[in-house]
Each structure stands twice: as structure tokens, then as C-alpha cells.
N, C-alpha and C positions, 0 to 999 in steps of 0.2 A: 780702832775707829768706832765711832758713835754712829752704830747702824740707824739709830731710830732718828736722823736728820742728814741723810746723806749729801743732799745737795748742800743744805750749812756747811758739810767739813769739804764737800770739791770745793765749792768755792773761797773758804778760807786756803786750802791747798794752792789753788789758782795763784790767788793774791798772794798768799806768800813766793810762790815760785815767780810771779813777776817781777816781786822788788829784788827779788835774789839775784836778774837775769837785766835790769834795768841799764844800770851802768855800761854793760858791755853791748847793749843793743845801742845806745844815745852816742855809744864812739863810734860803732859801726853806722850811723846815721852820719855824726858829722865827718866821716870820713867820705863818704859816698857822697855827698852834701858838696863838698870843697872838690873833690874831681869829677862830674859830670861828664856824661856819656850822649851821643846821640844816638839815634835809633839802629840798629842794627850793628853800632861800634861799643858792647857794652862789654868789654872785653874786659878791664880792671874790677867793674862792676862785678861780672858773673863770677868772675875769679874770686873775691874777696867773701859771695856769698857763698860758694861752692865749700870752699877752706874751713867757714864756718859749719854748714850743715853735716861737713864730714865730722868733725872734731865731736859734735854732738852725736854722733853714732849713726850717721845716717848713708843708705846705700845714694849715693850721688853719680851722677852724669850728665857731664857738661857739654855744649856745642848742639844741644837740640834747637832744631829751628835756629840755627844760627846762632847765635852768644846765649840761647835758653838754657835754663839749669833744672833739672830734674832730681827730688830727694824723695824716697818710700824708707819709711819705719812700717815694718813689719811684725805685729802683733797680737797673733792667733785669728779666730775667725772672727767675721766680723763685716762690718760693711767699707767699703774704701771713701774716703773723702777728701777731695781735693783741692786746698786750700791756693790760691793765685796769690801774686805779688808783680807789679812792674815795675819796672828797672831803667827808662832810658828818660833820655832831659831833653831840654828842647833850646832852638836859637838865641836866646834870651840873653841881654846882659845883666847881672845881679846887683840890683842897689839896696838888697835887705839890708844893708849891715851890721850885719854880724861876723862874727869873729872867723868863724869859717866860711865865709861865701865866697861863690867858684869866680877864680881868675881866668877859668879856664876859654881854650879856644879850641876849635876842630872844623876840618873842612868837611862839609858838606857834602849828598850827595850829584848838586853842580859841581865841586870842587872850589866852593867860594871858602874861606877861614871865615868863621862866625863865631859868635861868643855862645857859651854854655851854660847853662843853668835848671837847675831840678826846682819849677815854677809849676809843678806840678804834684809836686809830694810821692813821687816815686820813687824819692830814697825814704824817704818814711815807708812807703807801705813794702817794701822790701825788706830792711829793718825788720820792719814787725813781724814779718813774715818767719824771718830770723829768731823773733822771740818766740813766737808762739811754738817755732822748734823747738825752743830752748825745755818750754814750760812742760810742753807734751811727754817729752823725751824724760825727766825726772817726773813723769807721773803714772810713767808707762805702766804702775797697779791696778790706777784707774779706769782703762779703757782698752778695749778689744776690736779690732779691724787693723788696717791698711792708711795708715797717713800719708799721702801725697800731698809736695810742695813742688809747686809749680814758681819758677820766679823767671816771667816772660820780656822778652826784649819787646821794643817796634812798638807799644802801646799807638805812640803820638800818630802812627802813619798810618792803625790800622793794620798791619804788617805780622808784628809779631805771633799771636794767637792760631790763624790760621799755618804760619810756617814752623810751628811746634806740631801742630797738628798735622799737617801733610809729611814731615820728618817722622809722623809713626807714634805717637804720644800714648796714643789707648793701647796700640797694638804692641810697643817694646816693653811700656809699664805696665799699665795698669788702667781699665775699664772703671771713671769713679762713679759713685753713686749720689754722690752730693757734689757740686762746684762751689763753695766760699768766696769771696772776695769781698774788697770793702776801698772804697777811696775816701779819702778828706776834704771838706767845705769850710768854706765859713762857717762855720754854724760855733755853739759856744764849745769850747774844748772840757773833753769828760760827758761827751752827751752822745747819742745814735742816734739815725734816722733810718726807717723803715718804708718799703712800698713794697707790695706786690700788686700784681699783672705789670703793665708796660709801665717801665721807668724811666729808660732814657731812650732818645732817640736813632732811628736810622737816620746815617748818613752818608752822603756821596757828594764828592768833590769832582767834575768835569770840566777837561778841558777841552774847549772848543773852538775850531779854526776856521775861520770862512774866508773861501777866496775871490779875489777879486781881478781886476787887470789895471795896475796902477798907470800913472802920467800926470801930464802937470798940471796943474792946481786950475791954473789958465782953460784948461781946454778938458774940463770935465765929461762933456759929450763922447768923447776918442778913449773915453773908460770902464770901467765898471768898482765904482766905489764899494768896498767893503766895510767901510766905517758906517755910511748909512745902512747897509742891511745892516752890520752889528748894533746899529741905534733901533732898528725898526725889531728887532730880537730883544734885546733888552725890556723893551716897552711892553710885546705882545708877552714874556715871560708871566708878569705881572698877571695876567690873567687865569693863567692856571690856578691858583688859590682863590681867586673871585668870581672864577664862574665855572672852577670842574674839579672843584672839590666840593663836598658836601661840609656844609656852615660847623658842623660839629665834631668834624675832622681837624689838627693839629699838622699842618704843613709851611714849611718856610722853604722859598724860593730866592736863593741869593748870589746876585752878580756880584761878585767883590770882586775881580778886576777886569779891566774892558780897555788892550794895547793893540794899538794901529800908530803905524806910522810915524816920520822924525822929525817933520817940519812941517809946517803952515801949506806950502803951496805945493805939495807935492801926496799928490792921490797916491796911497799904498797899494802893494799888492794883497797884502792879507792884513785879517784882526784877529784878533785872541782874545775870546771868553772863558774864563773859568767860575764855574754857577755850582753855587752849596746847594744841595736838597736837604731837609731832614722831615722827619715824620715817625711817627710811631705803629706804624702798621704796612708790614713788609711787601704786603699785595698791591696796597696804596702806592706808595712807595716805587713800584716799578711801573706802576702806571703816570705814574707825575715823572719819572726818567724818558718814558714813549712819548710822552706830550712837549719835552722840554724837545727831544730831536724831530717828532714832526715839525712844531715852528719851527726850528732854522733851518730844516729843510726846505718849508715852503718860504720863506720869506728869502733864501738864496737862489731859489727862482724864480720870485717874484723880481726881485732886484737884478736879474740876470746873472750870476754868478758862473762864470765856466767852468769849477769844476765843482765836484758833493763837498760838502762839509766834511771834517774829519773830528772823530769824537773819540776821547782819549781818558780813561776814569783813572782818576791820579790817587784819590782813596776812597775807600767801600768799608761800612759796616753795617749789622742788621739791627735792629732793634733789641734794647735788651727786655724781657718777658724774664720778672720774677718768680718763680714759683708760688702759687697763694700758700699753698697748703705748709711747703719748707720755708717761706716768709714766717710763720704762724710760730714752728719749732724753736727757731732761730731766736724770736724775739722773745718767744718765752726765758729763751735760754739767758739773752741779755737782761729783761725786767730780773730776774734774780740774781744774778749778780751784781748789775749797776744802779737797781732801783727802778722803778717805774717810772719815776720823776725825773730822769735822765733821756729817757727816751722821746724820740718828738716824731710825728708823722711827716714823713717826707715828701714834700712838693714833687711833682713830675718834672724832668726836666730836660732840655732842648739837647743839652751836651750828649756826647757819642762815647762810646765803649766799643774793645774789640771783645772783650768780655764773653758775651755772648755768643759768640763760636763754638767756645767749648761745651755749650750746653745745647746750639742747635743740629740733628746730625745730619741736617740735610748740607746746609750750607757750613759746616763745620768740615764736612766729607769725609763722615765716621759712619758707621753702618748700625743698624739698628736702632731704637728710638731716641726720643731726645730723653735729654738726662738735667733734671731741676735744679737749677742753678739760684743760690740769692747773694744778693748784693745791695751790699747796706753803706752808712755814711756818717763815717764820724766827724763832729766836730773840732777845728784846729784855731782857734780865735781864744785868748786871753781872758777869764770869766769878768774881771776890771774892766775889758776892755769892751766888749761884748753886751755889758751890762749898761754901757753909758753911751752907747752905739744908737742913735732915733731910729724909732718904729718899734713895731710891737710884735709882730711875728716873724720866724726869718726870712721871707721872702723881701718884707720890707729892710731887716736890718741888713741884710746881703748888698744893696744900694748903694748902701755908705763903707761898703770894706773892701778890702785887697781880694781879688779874685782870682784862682789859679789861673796861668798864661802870667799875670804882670809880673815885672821885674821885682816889685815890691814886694810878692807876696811868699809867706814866709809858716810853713804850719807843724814846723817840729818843736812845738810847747811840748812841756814834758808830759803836762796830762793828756796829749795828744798822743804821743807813745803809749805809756802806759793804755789807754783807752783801746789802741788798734790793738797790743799786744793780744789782752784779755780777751777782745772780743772775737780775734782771731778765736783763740784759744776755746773758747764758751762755744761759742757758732760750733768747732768740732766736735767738741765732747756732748753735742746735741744728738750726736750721729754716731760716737764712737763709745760714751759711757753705758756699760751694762744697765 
């Protein structure tokens, strides 16, 4: 080895162990790809990474937190670093097409059959997650500590992360000292995006039920309409962002659905609200949750309602907080490998992570302090396509392209792979290389 340019020969090592490891991660891609999994049914999923991390040398254990997969490479002293990956798909029917996109169907936890689809690139970054075993494992001269790979079920529900964690995560494996992760955007494929402090948002999904005393359309008087109180909650919502939060605060309040009743002339007895929160500041945050249920409590006794409301949190996550200072490490780690000119500064953004569990210990319900987590984003868009895409920076080109959730949208380019592999891979050895 050419000691007097060490990072030169990792990162040619790097690249070469990517291409070496390529082929076999883009089958296990479109393999996971074509049978999709829903949250907490990631059962072929975990299996198929599980088979893999073993084969690679790694001590493996399956059925954490529910279909989670648990792998530590153990390699003298050192510090431990715990790389994530999620695994499950969501409701979606898949009009990518491409050669492998999922036919698939699975009931639900209503028990409705829905169609399935990885419209989230979490068989990508489980994959990669795959690779970047792959790479570590033939590099094992290179680097000193504890690799932990985390490949977590539940992402979509919020679900996963914490039920890895309450199954004993820190306490059966391993206490890490770094958390890694990374998801895919739009953004041009072969590129990162970096943020530290708060990146993505808290959120909370609530469902909420007001009752009322239905009868007929005819003889309102002899009632207690709960559609008007639910119109008069709807309305007063609106105001928490406009008059009790501070202008320089970052909160969205949203009713996305509002069901009462089967007919025209017939007063219901109840309605059902379910209202998004998100925000970036976790104190905020629970203060816009007390404000959302003081109005409907007063407005269901304004409206006379006979009985309290009933509030029901369907999902929760907290804000994700990047570390600044392992933001810093991190990126340095990728400008040398991928160039500087690859890199771009990452917008803040509204979307939710359960992510951040693993690095909170309060609300993760791990003991002792929190542990710095970063989480970055790579690019999965066509550079052709990407290139002839209107607007100028990505927030504007983001406007005009396929967004993860759509049917359409599709981020296993291969420079995409390769990209998660590497930077999997880099982000460790930021932490794991002598």
C-alpha cells in the first residue's frame, strides 16, 4: 500500500470493491423490487437479506422487532457504527414499467387485498445496505470497530424503528456510536445531499371522533349534528398556524379526511376526522397536538355534543436532528470520494422519518444520551433526464418529476446503486478507518 496517499488507495479499494459487488446487489434489488412487502409482513424480504449478510460472514439475527434483521462484523477495537436500511412498500399499484415491477397483492392491516409496490426505494436502500456489507467485509484490513447493519421493517407506519428498539436493540447487540442512513430523491442520480440540525419533519397522524345524536334530516332540532361541529373544527384548526405559532416557525396542519354519514337527509350520529401535524421542533410539536384537542373539545361543547371526543394517534414520529459536527465528517468523507461537484446542500424538508428514534434516547426508550445520527440523500433521476427537467435548482426541478408515494416513480438507476453502495460504505469508514 502507498502509505503516503492513503485515502487515494481506500477509495480506489472502495470503487473497486463496488463494481466487484454490483451485479449481485441490482439482482437482489430487482428481486425485492418484483415481490414487495407491507409493513410489518417483510417476511421474504428479511429472509432474502438475512441469507445474504450471513453468506458474507456476518453474525445475523432475524425476527427483531418483528421481521427486523440484525448483522455485527466484529473487528477489534474500535468504535461501533450502525448503518439502517428499510425494507417495506406500501399500497401502490405499479405503472413503472419495467421489466420487473410488482404484480403483487397483500391484505392489509383492515384485511382489505391492495396492490404492492416499493414507491419508496426501500428495496434500494436495503440493497445497498447489502452492498455496502459486501464491500466492508473484503476490506476488513482497512478498518477497526463493530459494523452494525440494521435492515428495519414498519418505515411507512412509523412502526418499525421503535419495535426494534423496544425488542432490545442496544441491549442484545450493540450500543452504536454513529447511526448512518440515507434515502433517495429526485435529485440527479450520482449526486448527495447533505443537512445538518433539523431536516425532516415531526409527524403525527390523528384520528378523531365526535359524537353526536343523529335523526332525520327533517327535524334537525330533535338532534345534535356532528357534521356541523366537525365543519366548525375543521375551520377553527386553521388557526393554530395563524395565530399560535410564531411566523418563523415551520408547522402544517392537515385534515385530509372529514366522514359522517350515508345520505342527504339523515343527521348522523358521529364524524371522523383524521388531521396530519408536522413540524420541526418536537416541544412545538406537542404543543400544536394540546391545541388541536383543546378546539374539539370546546367546539363539541359548544355544539352540544353528549359525549367527549375520542382521540386515537394512528402514527407518530419525532423530528429528525442531524448531528452538525458528524454532518461535517461524513461529507468530508463523501467530497473525497465522489467529488465536491457531486454534492449539493439539501433543502429542509416536510416528509417524516422513523429514523430518528434510534438516535433519540428519550423517545427511542434507550437509556443514556442521545447518540448522533446523519442522514443524507442521494440522488435517483437519469443525469439526461434530470438535465432537461425546467428550473434551476432542485427544489424547482423536483416540480416537474416522479415523487416517491407515485405509482410512477421508479429510483433503481444504476448510478443510483452504486451511489447508495459507496456512500454507505465511505459514511462508515469515516468512523471505522484508523
Amino acid at each position: 500500500m502507498n502509505h503516503q496517499h492513503p485515502h487515494l488507495d481506500i477509495r480506489a479499494a472502495v470503487e473497486s470493491q463496488v463494481e466487484s459487488t454490483f451485479e449481485r446487489v441490482q439482482d437482489l434489488y430487482q428481486a425485492i423490487h418484483c415481490q414487495p412487502e407491507l409493513p410489518f409482513q417483510e417476511h421474504r424480504t428479511s429472509a432474502l437479506l438475512a441469507e445474504a449478510l450471513e453468506t458474507l460472514g456476518f453474525e445475523v439475527t432475524r425476527g427483531v422487532g418483528g421481521t427486523g434483521v440484525v448483522a455485527l462484523m466484529r473487528n477489534g477495537e474500535g468504535p461501533t457504527v450502525m448503518l439502517r436500511g428499510d425494507m417495506d412498500a406500501l399500497p401502490i399499484e405499479e405503472q413503472t414499467g419495467v421489466e420487473f415491477a410488482s404484480r403483487e397483492t397483500a391484505e392489509n392491516a383492515e384485511g382489505k387485498r391492495v396492490p404492492v409496490m416499493h414507491a419508496c426505494g426501500h428495496d434500494l436502500h436495503s440493497s445497498c445496505l447489502v452492498g455496502a456489507a459486501s464491500v466492508l467485509a473484503d476490506l476488513k484490513a482497512q478498518w477497526q470497530g463493530t459494523l452494525m447493519l440494521v435492515a428495519q421493517p414498519a418505515e411507512e407506519i412509523f412502526g418499525g424503528a421503535r419495535a426494534m428498539l423496544d425488542d432490545g436493540l442496544y441491549e442484545r447487540f450493540a450500543r452504536p456510536d454513529i447511526v448512518l442512513g440515507q434515502h433517495n430523491m429526485p435529485a440527479m442520480a450520482g449526486t448527495l445531499g447533505h443537512l445538518a440540525g433539523n431536516a425532516m419533519a415531526a409527524a403525527t397522524t390523528l384520528r378523531v371522533t365526535i359524537h353526536g345524536d343523529g335523526g332525520h334530516g327533517s327535524m334537525p332540532a330533535y338532534t345534535v349534528d356532528p357534521v356541523v361541529i366537525a365543519a366548525y373544527v375543521v375551520t377553527r384548526l386553521q388557526t393554530i398556524v395563524a395565530r399560535e405559532v410564531p411566523p418563523e416557525e415551520t408547522v402544517v396542519v392537515t385534515v385530509g379526511k372529514l366522514h359522517a354519514g350515508t345520505q342527504g337527509n339523515i343527521i348522523p350520529h358521529t364524524a371522523e376526522l383524521e388531521i396530519n401535524v408536522r413540524s420541526f421542533d418536537n416541544a412545538l410539536h406537542r404543543r400544536v397536538l394540546e391545541a388541536i384537542e383543546r378546539i374539539v373539545r370546546a367546539e363539541c361543547e359548544a355544539g352540544r355534543s353528549p359525549r367527549d371526543p375520542e382521540f386515537h394517534t394512528l402514527t407518530e414520529t419525532i423530528s429528525l436532528h442531524n448531528d452538525e459536527e458528524a454532518v461535517e465528517r461524513v461529507r468530508r468523507a463523501h467530497a473525497e470520494y465522489f467529488g465536491e461537484s457531486q454534492l449539493f446542500a439539501m433543502p429542509r424538508l416536510n416528509g417524516s422519518e422513523d429514523f430518528p428514534y434510534f438516535g433519540n434516547a428519550m423517545a427511542g426508550g434507550f437509556g443514556g444520551d442521545d447518540i448522533p445520527c446523519v442522514y443524507w440523500f442521494i440522488g435517483a433521476t437519469p443525469e439526461a433526464r434530470w438535465r432537461e427537467t425546467p428550473g434551476e435548482g432542485i427544489s424547482e426541478k423536483m416540480r416537474h418529476l416522479e415523487m416517491p408515494h407515485s405509482p410512477y416513480y421508479f429510483p433503481g438507476q444504476e448510478a443510483t446503486i452504486r451511489t447508495g453502495i459507496a456512500a454507505l460504505t465511505t459514511g462508515a469508514l469515516a468512523y471505522l478507518a484508523p
